[in-house]
Every structure is written in C-alpha cells, then in structure tokens.
C-alpha positions in Angstrom: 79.2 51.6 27.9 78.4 48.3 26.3 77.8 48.2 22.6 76.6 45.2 20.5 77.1 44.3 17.3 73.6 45.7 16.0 75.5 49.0 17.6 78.2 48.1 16.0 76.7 47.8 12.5 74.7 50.7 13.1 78.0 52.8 13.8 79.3 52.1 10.4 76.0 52.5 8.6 77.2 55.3 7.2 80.7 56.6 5.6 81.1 59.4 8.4 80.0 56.7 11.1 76.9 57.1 13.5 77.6 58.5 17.1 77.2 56.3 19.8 73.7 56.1 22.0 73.8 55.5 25.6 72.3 52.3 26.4 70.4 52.1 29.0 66.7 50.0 28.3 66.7 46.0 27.9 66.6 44.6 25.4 68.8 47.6 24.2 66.8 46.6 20.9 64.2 44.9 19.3 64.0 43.0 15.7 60.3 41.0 14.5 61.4 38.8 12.6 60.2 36.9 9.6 61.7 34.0 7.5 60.1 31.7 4.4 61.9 28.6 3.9 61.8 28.1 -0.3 62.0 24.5 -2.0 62.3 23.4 -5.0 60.2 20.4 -6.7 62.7 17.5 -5.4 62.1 19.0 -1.8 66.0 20.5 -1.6 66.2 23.9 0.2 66.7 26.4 -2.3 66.5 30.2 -0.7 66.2 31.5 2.5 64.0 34.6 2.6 64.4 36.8 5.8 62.2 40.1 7.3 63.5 42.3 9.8 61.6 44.7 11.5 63.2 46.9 13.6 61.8 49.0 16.7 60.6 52.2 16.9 63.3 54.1 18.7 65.4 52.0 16.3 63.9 53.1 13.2 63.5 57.1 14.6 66.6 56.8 16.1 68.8 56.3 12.7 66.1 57.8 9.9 66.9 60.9 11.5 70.2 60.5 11.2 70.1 59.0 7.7 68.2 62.6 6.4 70.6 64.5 8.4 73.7 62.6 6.7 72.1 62.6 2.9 69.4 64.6 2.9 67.4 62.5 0.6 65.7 59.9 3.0 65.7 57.3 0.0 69.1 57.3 -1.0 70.4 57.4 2.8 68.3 54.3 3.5 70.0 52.4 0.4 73.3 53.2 1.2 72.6 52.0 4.8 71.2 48.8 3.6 74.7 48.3 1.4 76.9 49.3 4.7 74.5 47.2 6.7 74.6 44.0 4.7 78.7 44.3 4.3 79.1 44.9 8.3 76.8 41.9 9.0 78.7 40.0 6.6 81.5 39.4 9.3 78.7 37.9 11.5 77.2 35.5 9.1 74.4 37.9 9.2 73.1 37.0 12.5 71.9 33.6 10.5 72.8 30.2 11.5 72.0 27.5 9.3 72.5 23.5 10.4 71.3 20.5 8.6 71.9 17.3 11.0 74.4 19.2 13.0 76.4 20.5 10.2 77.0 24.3 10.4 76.2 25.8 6.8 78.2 28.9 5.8 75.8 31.7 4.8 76.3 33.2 1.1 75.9 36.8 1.1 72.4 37.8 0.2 71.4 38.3 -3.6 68.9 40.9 -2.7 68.4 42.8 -0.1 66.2 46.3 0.8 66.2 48.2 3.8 63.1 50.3 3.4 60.7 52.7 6.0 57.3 51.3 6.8 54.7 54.0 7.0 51.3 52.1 7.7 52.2 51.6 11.4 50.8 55.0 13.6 55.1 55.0 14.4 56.9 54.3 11.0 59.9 51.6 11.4 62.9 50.7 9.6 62.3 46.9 8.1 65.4 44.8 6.3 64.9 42.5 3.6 67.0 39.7 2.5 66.8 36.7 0.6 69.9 34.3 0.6 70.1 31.9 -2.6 71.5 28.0 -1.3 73.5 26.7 -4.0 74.1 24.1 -4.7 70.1 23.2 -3.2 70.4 21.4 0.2 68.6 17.9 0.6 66.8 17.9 3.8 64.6 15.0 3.6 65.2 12.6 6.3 67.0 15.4 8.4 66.9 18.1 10.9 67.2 21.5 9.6 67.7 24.1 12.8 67.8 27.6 11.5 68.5 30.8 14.4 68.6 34.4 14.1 70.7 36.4 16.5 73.2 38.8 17.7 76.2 36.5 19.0 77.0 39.1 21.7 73.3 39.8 22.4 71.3 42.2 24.2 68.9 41.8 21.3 65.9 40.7 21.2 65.5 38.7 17.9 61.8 37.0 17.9 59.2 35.5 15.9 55.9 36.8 17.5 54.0 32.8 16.6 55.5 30.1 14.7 53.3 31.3 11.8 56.2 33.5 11.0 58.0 30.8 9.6 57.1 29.2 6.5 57.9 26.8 4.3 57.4 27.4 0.2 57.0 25.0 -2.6 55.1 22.1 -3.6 57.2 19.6 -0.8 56.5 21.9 2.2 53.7 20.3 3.0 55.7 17.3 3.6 57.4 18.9 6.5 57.2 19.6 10.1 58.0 22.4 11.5 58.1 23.5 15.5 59.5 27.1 17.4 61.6 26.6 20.0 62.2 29.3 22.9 65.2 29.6 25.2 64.9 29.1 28.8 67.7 30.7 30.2 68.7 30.4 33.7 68.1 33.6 36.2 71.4 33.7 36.5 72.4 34.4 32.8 69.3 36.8 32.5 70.7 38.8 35.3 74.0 38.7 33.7 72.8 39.8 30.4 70.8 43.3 31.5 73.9 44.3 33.8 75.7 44.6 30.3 75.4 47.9 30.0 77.3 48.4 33.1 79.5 45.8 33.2 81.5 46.0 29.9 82.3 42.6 29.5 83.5 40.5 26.6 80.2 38.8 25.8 80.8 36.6 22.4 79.0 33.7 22.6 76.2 35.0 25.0 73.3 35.6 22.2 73.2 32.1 21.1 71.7 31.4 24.9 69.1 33.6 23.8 68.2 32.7 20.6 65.4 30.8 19.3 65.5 28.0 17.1 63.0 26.9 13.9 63.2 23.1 13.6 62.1 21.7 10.0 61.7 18.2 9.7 60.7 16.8 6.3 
C-alpha cells in the first residue's frame, strides 16, 4: 500500500499514532485551499496567511478518531494541529516560496488552528496558518511564485478560482497576479493513480502536480 506524506502526518497526529487506511480512491485526498499574501506600506512581503480545507472523508475519517483518542473533540483537534504542524515541519509545510528563482526557506508558522467546520451539510476539518517573513521580502520588480503541495503527491492541493489568492495592504494594488495549472502528460497521470499499487519511491512527483500563484508587482 502507498502512503503519502498527508498519510504520513496523519499517522503521527496523535501520540498513540493513527492506523493506516487503505487507499484506494484518486486523489487519495483532497485540500481547498486558500492563501492572502500581506504587505506592508513599502510593498515588502510581510506574512503569508494559508487556509486548508480538508475533505469530507478526510475530516470524518480522523474526528472520529480524534474523540475516540481524547474524548474531548476540542482538545484532540489542538493537539493534532501541534503534531500536525511539527510533522509538516520536515516538509516545509507543503509551502514553496521563490522570489526570482530563489527558494525561500519557510519559518514555522506563528499561529496556527486546526478547527471543525460545522456550516457545511458534512462538517470538515480546516487548518489555519499564518507564516510571519522576516526580515520583510522586497518584491517589486520581481517574480514571486508561491506552490502548495505534497512532494510525494497523490493529493490534490487546489485553489477552486484565482480569487482564492489575495494580496493585502495598501501596495497590493500595484501587483499582478495570475493562477497557473499543471498540464501533466498522460503518461505521468497514469503513473500517479497506479500508486496505490505500485509502491514506488515517488519524491519529487507532487511538484508535477502542483499549481503555481505568480505575483508580479
């Protein structure tokens, strides 16, 4: 069986561990995702807020277990968000961060929530985190390119419209900003839903996948 590494987190959300689920559907999961780019008054890249919101079977999937584990549904959903945040750690968080083709290492989040969202008719799990940049980034005259996924993929990790992506603070207006979706061949697609069955070394493989946010200011 073929675990990724949103298994893998998942598997050490909590202190006894969470058992392993067959895999069998593709993607094996899905994350919405949200992100607000946050300037300061010179136009320099201050914060990075991110939204996850996980899918249904996702979010049934490991509440259940979190109430089994603690009993208390908000305490087991805090300690998950610390073992979550400290297992994604290893993975720069799923983030990548460039600014004219330099990579930019990702601080660990100053706050972060993992919380259960009742107002859908299904309630999902949704992670919040907001990374500080320090010292504050320049970007004028450059090309930020910001992705979110798993390295080892099969997860889908999508902005449903470009509107998810923002860009806060007084300079934002200044900037341009454009959603780009992977094409990839038939051949890697094919590839990447045997994975379940194949149980291949696939590091590397998500970034094929992944979409990119280009900011230009």
């Amino acid at each position: 069986m073929r675990i990724g590494l949103i298994s893998k987190v998942t598997m050490g959300l909590l202190i006894s561990g969470l058992y392993m689920q067959p895999v069998a559907a593709h993607p094996h999961y899905w994350i919405n995702l949200k992100a607000d780019m946050i300037l300061d008054e010179q136009g320099r890249l201050t914060a990075i807020r991110q939204h996850w919101a996980f899918d249904v079977f996702f979010s049934m999937m490991t509440t259940a277990d979190v109430v089994r584990e603690h009993g208390d549904k908000a305490t087991g959903l805090s300690k998950m968000g610390d073992q979550m945040i400290n297992n994604l750690a290893g993975h720069q968080y799923f983030s990548e961060l460039s600014i004219d083709g330099s990579e930019i290492a990702m601080p660990r989040p100053s706050t972060y929530r993992l919380t259960e969202n009742t107002e859908p008719e299904q309630p999902i799990l949704e992670l919040e985190m907001r990374f500080d940049i320090s010292p504050p980034l320049a970007i004028k005259d450059k090309s930020l390119v910001w992705s979110v996924y798993d390295p080892t993929y099969y997860i889908a990790m999508n902005y449903a419209t470009v509107d998810n992506v923002t860009i806060q603070g007084e300079q934002g207006a200044q900037c341009g900003l454009n959603l780009d979706v992977p094409n990839p061949s038939s051949e890697l697609i094919e590839y990447a839903q045997q994975l379940d069955r194949t149980q291949r070394e696939t590091d590397g493989l998500g970034i094929n996948f992944a979409e990119k946010v280009r900011i230009n200011c």
